[in-house]
C-alpha positions in Angstrom: -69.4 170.6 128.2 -66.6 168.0 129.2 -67.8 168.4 133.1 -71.3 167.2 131.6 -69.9 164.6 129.3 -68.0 163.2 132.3 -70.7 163.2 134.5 -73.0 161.3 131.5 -70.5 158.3 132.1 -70.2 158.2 135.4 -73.7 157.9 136.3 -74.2 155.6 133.2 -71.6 153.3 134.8 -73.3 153.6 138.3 -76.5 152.6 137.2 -75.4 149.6 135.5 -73.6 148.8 137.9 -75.9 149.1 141.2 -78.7 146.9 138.6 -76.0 144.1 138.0 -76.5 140.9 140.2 -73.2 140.2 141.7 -72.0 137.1 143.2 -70.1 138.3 145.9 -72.2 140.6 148.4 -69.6 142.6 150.3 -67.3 143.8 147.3 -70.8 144.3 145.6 -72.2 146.8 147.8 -68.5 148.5 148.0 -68.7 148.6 144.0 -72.1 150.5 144.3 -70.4 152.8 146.4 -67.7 153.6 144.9 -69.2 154.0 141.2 -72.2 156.3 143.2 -69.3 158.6 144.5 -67.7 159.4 141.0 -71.1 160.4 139.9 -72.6 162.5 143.1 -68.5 164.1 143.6 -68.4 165.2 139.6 -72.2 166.5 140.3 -71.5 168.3 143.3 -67.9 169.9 142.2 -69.8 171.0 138.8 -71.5 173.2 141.3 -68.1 174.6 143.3 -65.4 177.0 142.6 -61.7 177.1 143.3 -60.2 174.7 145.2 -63.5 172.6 146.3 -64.2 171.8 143.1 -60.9 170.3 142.5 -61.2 168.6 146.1 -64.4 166.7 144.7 -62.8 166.2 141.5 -60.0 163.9 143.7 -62.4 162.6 145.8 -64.3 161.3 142.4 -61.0 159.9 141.0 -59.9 158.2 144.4 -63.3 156.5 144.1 -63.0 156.0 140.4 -59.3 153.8 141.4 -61.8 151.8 144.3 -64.0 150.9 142.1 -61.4 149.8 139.4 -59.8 147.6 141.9 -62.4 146.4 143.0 -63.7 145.2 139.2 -60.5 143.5 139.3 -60.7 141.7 142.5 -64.1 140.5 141.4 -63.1 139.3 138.0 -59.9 137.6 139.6 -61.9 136.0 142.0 -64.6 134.2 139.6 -67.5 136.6 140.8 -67.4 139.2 138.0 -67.9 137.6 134.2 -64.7 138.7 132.6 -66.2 140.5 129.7 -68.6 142.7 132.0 -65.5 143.2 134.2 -63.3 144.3 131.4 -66.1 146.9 130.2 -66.8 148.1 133.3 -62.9 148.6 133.8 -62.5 150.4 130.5 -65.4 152.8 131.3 -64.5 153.8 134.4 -60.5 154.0 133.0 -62.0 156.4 130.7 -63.9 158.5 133.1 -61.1 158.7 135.3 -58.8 160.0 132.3 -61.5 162.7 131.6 -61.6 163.3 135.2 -57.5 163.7 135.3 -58.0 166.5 132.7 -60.4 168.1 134.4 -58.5 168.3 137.8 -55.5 169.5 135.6 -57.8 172.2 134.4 -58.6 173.0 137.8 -55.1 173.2 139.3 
């Protein structure tokens, strides 16, 4: 159930974020990246065993950090509104929490 839950918010958080008009193209598309690979990694390690599903679980949290960082960098810089920047943060903080316990689940 918590693989499911997880995987709710991630693509919930990809979706607003690839339909959000950003100001600043390249860390745009590289936030649409990011967010995608959260969602498609927890989706694709739901469906492993063993040790490749913890190896998408890290790749998913690796992105989940990118795309954290790169919220920051685009609030920082006066391209992300701070409120939308500081809810996408805490969303994906939150996903990559539940991700954490599911790798520790794993491994």
């Amino acid at each position: 159930m918590s693989r499911l839950l997880v995987l709710q918010h991630a693509i919930a958080i990809a979706a607003a974020i690839s339909g959000a008009k950003l100001a600043h193209p390249v860390f745009a598309r590289q936030l649409e990246r990011s967010s995608s690979s959260v969602a498609l990694n927890i989706a694709e390690g739901a469906g492993r065993f063993g040790r490749d599903r913890l190896q998408h679980y890290r790749i998913a949290y690796g992105s989940c950090c990118e795309a954290k960082a790169t919220v920051a960098v685009l609030v920082l810089g006066g391209h992300l509104k701070r409120e939308t920047g500081v809810r996408w943060y805490r969303d994906l903080n939150r996903i990559g929490a539940m991700l954490w316990g599911l790798m520790k689940a794993c491994g």
